[in-house]
VODONU-758528 format. One record per residue (C-alpha): residue in three letters; x, y, z. Coordinates in steps of 0.5 Angstrom, whole numbers, padded with zeros to 4 digits, always signed. Example, Ala and Ser with C-alpha at 12.3 -4.5 7.8 and 13.67 -1.06 7.14 Angstrom:
BEGIN
ALA+0025-0009+0016;SER+0027-0002+0014;
//
This chain:
BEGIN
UNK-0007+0054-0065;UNK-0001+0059-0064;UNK-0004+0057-0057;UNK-0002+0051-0057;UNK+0004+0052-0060;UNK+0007+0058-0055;UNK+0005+0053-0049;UNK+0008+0047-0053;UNK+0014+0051-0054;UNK+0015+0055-0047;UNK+0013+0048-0044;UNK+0019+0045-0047;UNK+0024+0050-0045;UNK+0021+0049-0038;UNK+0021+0042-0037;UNK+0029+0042-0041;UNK+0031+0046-0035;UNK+0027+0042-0030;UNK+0031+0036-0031;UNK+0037+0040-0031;UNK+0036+0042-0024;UNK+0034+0034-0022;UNK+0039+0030-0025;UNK+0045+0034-0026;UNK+0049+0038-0021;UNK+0048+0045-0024;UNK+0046+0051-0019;UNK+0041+0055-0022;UNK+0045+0060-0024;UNK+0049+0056-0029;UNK+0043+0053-0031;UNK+0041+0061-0033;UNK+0047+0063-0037;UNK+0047+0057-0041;UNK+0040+0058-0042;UNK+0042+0065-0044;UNK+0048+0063-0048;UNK+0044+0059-0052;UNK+0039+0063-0053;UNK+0045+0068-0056;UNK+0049+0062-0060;UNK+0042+0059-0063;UNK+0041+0066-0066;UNK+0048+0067-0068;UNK+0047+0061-0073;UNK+0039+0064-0075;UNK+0036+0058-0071;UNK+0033+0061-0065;UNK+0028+0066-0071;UNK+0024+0061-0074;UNK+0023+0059-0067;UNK+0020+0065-0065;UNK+0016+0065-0071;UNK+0013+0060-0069;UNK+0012+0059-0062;UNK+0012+0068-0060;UNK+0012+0069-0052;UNK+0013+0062-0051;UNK+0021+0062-0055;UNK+0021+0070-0052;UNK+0020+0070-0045;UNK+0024+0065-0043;UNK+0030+0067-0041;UNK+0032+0064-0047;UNK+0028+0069-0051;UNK+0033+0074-0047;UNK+0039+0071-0050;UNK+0035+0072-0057;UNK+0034+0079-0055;UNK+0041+0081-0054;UNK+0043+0077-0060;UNK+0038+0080-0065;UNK+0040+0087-0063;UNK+0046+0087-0063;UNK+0047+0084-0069;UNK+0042+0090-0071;UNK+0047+0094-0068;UNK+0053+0092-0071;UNK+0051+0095-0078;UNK+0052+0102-0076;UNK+0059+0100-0073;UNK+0062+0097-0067;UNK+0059+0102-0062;UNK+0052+0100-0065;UNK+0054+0093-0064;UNK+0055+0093-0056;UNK+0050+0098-0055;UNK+0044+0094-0060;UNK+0043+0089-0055;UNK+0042+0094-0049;UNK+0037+0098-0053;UNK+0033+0092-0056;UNK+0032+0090-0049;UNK+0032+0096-0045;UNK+0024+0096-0044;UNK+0025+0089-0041;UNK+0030+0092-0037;UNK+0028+0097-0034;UNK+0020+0094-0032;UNK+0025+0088-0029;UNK+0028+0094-0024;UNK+0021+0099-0024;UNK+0018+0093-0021;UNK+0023+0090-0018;UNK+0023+0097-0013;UNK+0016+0098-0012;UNK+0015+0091-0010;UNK+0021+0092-0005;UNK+0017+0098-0003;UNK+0011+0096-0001;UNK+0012+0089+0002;UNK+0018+0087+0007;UNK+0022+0081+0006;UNK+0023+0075+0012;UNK+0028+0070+0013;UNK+0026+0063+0013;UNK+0025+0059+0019;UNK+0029+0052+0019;
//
């Protein structure tokens, strides 16, 4: 079952983000960062937790999930002070960073980008 509801869920945030992008005028970078901010505010007021609870990967690897990410270590953080609660959010999300940065190198390496034709 936990399947179905990672599909469900990660479905849902997709297709919220679908209609964004169809019938309003937000470019895809807004879109982005309100999904962030989102993800950062519904974790603020402990909404985004039983979320992940129950749907896994697919309330985490949206780029909601990055915001959840952030959010969490930060306020894991904040508990050893200020310096822990600005650097929380970075360390908690560093492993998807830099596999983010690792592949995005070595694909830039080995295959050679084209501009569009129009």
């Amino acid at each position: 079952m936990i399947y179905l509801y990672t599909f469900l869920v990660g479905g849902a945030i997709c297709t919220i983000g679908q209609l964004l992008i169809n019938y309003t005028r937000l470019t895809p970078a807004r879109i982005l960062i309100i999904f962030l901010l989102a993800g950062v505010l519904l974790t603020a007021v402990g909404a985004y937790e039983p979320i992940v609870e129950f749907a896994g990967a697919g309330a985490t690897v949206p780029i909601v999930g990055f915001g959840y990410t952030l959010a969490k270590g930060a306020m894991e953080g904040a508990k050893e002070g200020i310096l822990g609660g600005l650097l929380g959010g970075v360390k908690a999300a560093s492993a998807g960073l830099t596999a983010a940065i690792v592949f995005s190198f070595l694909f830039a390496m080995i295959f050679t980008s084209k501009t569009k034709k129009q």
